[in-house]
TIMI-2910 file (N, C-alpha, C, CB; in pm, 1 decimal, decimal comma, always signed):
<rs>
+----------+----------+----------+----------+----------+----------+----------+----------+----------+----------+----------+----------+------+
!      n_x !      n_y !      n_z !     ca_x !     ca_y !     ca_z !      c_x !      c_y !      c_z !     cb_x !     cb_y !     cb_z ! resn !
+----------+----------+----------+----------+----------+----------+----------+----------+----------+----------+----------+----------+------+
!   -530,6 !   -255,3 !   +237,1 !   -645,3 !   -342,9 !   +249,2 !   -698,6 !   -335,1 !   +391,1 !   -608,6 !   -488,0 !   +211,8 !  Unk !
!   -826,0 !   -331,3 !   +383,1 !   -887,1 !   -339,9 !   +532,3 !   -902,9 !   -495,7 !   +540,7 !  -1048,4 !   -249,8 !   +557,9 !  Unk !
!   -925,0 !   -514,6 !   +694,4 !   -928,8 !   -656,6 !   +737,2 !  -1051,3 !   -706,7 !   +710,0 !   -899,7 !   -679,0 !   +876,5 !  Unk !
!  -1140,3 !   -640,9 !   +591,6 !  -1292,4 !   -742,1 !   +581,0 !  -1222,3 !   -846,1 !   +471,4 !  -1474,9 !   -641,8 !   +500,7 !  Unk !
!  -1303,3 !   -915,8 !   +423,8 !  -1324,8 !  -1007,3 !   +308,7 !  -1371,1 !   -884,9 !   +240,5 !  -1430,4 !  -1148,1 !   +320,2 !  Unk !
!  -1317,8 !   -899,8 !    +93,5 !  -1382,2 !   -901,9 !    -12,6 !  -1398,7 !   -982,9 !    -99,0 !  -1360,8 !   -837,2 !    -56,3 !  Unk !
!  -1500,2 !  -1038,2 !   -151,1 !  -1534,3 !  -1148,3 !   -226,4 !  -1543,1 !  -1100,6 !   -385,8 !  -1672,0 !  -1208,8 !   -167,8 !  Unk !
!  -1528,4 !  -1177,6 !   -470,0 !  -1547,3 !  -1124,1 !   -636,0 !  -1571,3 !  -1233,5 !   -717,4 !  -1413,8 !  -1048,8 !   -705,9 !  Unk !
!  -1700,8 !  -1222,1 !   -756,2 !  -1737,5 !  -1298,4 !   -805,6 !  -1730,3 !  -1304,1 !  -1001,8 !  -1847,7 !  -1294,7 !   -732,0 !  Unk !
!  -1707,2 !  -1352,8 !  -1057,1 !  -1666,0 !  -1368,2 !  -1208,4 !  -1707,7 !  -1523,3 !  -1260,7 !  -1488,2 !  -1342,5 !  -1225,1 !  Unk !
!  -1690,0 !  -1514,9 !  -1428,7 !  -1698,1 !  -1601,8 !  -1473,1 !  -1509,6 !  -1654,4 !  -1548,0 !  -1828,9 !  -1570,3 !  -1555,7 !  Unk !
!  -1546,0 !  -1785,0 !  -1542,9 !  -1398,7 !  -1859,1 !  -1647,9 !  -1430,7 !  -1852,2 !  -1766,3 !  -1353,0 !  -2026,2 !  -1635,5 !  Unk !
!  -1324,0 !  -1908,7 !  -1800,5 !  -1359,7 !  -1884,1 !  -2007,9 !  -1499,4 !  -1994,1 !  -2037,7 !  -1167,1 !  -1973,2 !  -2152,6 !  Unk !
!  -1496,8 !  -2099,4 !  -1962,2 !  -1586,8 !  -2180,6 !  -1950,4 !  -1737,0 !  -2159,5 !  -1913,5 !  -1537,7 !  -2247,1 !  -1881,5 !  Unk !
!  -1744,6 !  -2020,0 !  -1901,6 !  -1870,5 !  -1913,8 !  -1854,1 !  -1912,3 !  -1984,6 !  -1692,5 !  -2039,1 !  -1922,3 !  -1992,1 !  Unk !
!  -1842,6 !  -2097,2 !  -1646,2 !  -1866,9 !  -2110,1 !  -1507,2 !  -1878,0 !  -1981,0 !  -1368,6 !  -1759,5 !  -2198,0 !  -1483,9 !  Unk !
!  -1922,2 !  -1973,6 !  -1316,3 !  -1896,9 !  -1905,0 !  -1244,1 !  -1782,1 !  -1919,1 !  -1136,7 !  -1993,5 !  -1890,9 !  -1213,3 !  Unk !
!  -1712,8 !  -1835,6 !  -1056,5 !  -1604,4 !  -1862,2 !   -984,1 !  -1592,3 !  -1766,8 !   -872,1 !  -1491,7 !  -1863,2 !  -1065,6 !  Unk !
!  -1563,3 !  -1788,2 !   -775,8 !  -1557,9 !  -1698,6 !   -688,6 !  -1388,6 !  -1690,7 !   -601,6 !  -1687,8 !  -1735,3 !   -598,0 !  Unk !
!  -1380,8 !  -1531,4 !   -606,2 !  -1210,4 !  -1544,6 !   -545,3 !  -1277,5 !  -1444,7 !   -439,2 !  -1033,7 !  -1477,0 !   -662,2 !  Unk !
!  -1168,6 !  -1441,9 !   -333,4 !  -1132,1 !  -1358,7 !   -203,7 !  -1011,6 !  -1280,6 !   -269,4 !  -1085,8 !  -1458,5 !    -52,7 !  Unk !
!  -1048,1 !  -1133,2 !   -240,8 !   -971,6 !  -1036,5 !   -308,8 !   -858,5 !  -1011,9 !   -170,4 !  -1077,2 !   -888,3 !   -369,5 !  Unk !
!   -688,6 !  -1076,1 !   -219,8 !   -630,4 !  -1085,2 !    -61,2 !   -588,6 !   -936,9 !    -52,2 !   -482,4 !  -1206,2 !    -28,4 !  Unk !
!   -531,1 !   -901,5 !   -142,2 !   -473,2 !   -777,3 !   -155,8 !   -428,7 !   -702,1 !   -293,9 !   -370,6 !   -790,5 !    -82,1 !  Unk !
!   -391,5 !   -609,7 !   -322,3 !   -388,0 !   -526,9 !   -439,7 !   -249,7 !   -468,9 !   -448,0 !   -496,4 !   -416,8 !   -436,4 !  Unk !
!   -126,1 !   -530,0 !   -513,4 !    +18,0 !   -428,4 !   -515,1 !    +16,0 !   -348,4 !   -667,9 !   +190,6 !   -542,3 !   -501,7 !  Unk !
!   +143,3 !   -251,8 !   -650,8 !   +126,1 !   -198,7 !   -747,9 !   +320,1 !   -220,6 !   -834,0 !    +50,6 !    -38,3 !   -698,7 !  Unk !
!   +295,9 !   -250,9 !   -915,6 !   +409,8 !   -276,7 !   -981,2 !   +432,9 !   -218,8 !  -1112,0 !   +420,1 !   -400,6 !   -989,7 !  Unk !
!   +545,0 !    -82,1 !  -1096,0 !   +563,6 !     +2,5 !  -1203,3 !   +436,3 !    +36,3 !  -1264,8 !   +652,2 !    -54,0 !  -1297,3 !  Unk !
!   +360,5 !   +133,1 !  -1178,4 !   +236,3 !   +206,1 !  -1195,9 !   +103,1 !   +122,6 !  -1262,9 !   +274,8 !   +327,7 !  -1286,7 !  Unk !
!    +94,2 !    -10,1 !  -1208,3 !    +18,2 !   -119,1 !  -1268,4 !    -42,3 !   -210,7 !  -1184,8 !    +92,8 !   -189,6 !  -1349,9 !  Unk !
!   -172,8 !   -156,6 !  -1112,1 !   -207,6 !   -224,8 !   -996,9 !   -239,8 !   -375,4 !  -1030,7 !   -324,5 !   -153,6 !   -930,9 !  Unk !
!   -240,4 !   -453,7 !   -968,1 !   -253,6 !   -607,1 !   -954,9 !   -289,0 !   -686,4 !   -853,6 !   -157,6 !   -656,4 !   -976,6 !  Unk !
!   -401,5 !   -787,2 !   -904,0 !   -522,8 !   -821,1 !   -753,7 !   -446,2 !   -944,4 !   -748,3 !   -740,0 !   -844,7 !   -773,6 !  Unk !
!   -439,2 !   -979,3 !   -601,4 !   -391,8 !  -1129,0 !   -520,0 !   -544,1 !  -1207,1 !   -511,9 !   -312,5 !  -1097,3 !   -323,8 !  Unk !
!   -547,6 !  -1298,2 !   -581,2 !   -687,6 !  -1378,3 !   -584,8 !   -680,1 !  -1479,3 !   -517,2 !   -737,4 !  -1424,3 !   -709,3 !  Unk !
!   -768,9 !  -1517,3 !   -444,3 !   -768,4 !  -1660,7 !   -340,7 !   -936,5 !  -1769,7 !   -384,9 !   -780,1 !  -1581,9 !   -117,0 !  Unk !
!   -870,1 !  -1811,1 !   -470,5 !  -1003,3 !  -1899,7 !   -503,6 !  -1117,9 !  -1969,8 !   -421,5 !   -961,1 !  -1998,0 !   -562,1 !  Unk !
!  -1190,3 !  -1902,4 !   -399,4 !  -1291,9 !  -1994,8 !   -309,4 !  -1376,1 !  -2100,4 !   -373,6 !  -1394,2 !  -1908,0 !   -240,7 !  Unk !
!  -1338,8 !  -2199,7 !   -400,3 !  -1461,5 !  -2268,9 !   -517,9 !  -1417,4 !  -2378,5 !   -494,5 !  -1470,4 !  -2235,4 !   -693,5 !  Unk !
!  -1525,0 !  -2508,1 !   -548,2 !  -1461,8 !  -2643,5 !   -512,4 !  -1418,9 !  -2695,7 !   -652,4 !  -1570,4 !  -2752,7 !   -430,8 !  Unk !
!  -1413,4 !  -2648,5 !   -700,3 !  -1282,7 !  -2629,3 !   -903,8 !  -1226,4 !  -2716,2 !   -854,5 !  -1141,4 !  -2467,2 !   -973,5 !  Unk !
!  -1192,9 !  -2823,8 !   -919,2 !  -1051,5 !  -2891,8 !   -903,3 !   -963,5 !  -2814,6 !   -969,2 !  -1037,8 !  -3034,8 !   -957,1 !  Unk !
!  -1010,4 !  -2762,8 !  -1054,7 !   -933,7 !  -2663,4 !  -1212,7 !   -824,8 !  -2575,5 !  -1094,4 !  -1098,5 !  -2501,3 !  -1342,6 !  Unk !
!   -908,3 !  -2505,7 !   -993,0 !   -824,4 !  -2410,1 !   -863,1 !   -760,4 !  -2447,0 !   -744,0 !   -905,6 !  -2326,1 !   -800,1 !  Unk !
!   -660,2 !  -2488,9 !   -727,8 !   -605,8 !  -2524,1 !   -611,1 !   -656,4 !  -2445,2 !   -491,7 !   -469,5 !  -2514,5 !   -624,0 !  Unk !
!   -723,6 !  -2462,7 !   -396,1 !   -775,9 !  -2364,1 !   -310,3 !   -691,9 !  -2309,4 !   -202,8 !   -885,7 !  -2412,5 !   -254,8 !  Unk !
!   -506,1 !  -2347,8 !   -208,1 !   -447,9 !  -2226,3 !   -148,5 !   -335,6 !  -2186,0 !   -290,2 !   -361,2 !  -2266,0 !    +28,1 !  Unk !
!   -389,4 !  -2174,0 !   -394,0 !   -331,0 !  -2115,0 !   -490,0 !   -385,8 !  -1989,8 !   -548,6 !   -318,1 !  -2199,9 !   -574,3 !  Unk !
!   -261,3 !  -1886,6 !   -474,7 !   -332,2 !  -1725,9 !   -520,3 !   -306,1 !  -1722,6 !   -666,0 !   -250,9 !  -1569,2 !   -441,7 !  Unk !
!   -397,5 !  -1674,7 !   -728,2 !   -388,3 !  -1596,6 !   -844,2 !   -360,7 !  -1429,1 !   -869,8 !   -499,6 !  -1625,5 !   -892,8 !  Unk !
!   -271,5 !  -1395,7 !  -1002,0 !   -244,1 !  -1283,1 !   -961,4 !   -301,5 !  -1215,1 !  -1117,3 !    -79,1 !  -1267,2 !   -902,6 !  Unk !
!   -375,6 !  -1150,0 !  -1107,4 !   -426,2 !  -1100,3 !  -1247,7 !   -387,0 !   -911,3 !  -1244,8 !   -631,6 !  -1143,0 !  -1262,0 !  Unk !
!   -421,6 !   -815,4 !  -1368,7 !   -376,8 !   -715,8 !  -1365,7 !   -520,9 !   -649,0 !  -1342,1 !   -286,0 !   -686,7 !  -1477,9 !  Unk !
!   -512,2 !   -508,9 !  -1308,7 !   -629,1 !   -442,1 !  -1230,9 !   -661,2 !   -364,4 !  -1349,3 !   -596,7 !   -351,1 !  -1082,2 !  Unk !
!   -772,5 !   -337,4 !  -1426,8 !   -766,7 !   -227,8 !  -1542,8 !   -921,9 !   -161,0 !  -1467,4 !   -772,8 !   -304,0 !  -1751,0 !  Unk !
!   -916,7 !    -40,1 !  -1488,6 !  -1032,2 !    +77,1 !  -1487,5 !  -1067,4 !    +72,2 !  -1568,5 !  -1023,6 !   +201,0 !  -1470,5 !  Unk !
!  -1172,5 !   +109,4 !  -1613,1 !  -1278,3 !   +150,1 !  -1664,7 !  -1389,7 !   +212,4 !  -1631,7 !  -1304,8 !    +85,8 !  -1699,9 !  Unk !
!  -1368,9 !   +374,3 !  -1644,8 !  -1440,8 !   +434,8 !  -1526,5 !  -1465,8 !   +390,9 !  -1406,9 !  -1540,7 !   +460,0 !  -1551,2 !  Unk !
!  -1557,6 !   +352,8 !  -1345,4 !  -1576,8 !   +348,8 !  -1184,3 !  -1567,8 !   +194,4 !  -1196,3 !  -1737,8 !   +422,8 !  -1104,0 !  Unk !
!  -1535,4 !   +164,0 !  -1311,6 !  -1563,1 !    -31,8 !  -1240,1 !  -1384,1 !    -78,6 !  -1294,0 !  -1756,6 !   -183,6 !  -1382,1 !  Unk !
!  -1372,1 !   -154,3 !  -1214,4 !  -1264,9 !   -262,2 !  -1265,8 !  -1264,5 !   -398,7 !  -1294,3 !  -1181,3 !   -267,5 !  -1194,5 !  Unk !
!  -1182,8 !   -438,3 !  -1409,6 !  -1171,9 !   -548,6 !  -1438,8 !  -1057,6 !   -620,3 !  -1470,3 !  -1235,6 !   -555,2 !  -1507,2 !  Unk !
!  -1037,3 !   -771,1 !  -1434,6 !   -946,3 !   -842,9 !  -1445,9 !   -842,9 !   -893,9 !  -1560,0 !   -994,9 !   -909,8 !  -1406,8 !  Unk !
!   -706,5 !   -870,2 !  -1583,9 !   -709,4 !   -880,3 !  -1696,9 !   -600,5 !  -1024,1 !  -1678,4 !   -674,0 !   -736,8 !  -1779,8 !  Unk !
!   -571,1 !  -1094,1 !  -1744,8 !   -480,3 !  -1229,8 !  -1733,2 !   -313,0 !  -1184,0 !  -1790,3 !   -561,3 !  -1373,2 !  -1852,2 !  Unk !
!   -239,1 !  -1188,3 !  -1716,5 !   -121,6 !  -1173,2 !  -1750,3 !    -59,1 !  -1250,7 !  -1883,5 !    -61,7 !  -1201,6 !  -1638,8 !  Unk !
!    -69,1 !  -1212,1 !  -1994,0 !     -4,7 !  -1302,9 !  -2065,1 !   +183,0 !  -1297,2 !  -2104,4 !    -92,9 !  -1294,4 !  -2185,7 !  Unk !
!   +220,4 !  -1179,2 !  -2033,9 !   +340,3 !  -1167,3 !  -2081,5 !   +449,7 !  -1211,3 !  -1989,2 !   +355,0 !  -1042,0 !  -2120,2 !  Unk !
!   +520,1 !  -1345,2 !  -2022,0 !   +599,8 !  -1405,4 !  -1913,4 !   +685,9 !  -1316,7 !  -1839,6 !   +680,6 !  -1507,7 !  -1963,1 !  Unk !
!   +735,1 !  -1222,1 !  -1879,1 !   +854,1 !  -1118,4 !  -1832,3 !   +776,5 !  -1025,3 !  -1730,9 !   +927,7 !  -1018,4 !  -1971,9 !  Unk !
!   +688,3 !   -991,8 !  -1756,9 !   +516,3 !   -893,3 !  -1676,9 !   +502,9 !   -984,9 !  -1527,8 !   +297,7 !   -931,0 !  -1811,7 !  Unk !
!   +482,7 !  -1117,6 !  -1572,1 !   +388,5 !  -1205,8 !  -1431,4 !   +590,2 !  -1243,0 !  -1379,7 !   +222,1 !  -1429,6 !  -1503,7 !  Unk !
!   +671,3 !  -1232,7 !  -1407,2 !   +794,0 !  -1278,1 !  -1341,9 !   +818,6 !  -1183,1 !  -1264,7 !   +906,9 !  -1309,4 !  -1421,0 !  Unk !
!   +818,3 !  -1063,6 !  -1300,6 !   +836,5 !   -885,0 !  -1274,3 !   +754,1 !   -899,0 !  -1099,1 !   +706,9 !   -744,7 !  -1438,3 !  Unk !
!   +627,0 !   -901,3 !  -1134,7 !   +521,4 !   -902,1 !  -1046,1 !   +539,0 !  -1050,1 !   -957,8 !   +375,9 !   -886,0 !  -1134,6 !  Unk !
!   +551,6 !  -1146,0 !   -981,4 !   +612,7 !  -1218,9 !   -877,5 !   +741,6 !  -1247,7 !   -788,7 !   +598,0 !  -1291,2 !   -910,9 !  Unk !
!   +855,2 !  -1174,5 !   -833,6 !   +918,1 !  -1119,6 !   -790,8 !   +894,1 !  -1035,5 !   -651,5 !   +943,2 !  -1076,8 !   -880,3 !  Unk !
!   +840,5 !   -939,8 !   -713,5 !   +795,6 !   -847,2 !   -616,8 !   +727,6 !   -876,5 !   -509,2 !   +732,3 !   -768,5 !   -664,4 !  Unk !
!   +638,2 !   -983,3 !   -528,8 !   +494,7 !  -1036,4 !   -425,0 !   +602,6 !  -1133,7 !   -330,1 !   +325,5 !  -1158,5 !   -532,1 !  Unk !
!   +712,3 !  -1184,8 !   -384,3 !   +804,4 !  -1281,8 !   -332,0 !   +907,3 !  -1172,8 !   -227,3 !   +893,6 !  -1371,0 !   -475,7 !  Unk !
!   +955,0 !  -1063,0 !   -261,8 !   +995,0 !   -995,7 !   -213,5 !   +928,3 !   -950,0 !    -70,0 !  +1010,3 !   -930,1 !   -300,5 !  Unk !
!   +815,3 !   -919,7 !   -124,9 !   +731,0 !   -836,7 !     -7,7 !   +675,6 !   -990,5 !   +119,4 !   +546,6 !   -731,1 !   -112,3 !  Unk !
!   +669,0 !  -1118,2 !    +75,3 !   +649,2 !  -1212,9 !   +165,9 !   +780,6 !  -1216,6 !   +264,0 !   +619,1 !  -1345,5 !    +91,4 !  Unk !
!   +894,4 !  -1206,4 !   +203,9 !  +1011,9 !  -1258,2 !   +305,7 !  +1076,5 !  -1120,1 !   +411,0 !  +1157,5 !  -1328,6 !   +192,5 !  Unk !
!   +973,2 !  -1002,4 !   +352,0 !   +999,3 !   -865,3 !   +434,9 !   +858,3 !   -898,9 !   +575,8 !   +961,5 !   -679,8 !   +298,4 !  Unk !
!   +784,7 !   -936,4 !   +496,0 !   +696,7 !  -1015,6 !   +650,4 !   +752,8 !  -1116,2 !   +734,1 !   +564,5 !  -1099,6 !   +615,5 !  Unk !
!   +822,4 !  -1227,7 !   +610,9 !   +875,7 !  -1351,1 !   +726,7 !   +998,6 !  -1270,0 !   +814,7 !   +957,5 !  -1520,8 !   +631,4 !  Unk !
!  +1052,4 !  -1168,8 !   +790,8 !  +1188,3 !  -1142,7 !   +910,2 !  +1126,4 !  -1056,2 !   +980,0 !  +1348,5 !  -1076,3 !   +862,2 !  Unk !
+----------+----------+----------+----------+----------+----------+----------+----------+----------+----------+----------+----------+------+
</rs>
């Protein structure tokens, strides 16, 4: 990740609009995955609660997909938990 902002703007199931700060992108067992930082005044979004959704292609564009498989988002938080406490030492 470079040090700009990237911003991404989307809709909720609620067709609201929403806006996240894209923090960073890991890849877990060949399956990239975006760190989302909600910028919005949502109560629905805790505004220091990252979200972590899965990265899918589609030709030149990507899109967000929602983790539904508990064993998938444990896997991947794991990992994001891992990689925080290799920063904290």
């Amino acid at each position: 990740m470079t040090g700009k902002e990237q911003m991404i703007e989307t809709f909720d199931e609620n067709g609201n609009k929403v806006c996240f700060e894209l923090v960073d992108i890991v890849t877990v067992d060949d399956v990239e995955y975006a760190l989302l930082l909600p910028e919005t005044e949502d109560e629905e979004y805790k505004e220091d609660e990252i979200l972590v959704m899965r990265l899918k292609k589609d030709g030149d564009e990507y899109t967000f997909e929602v983790i539904e498989d508990d064993d998938e988002f444990n896997k991947v938080s794991q990992y994001i938990e891992e990689l925080e406490d290799e920063i904290d030492d």
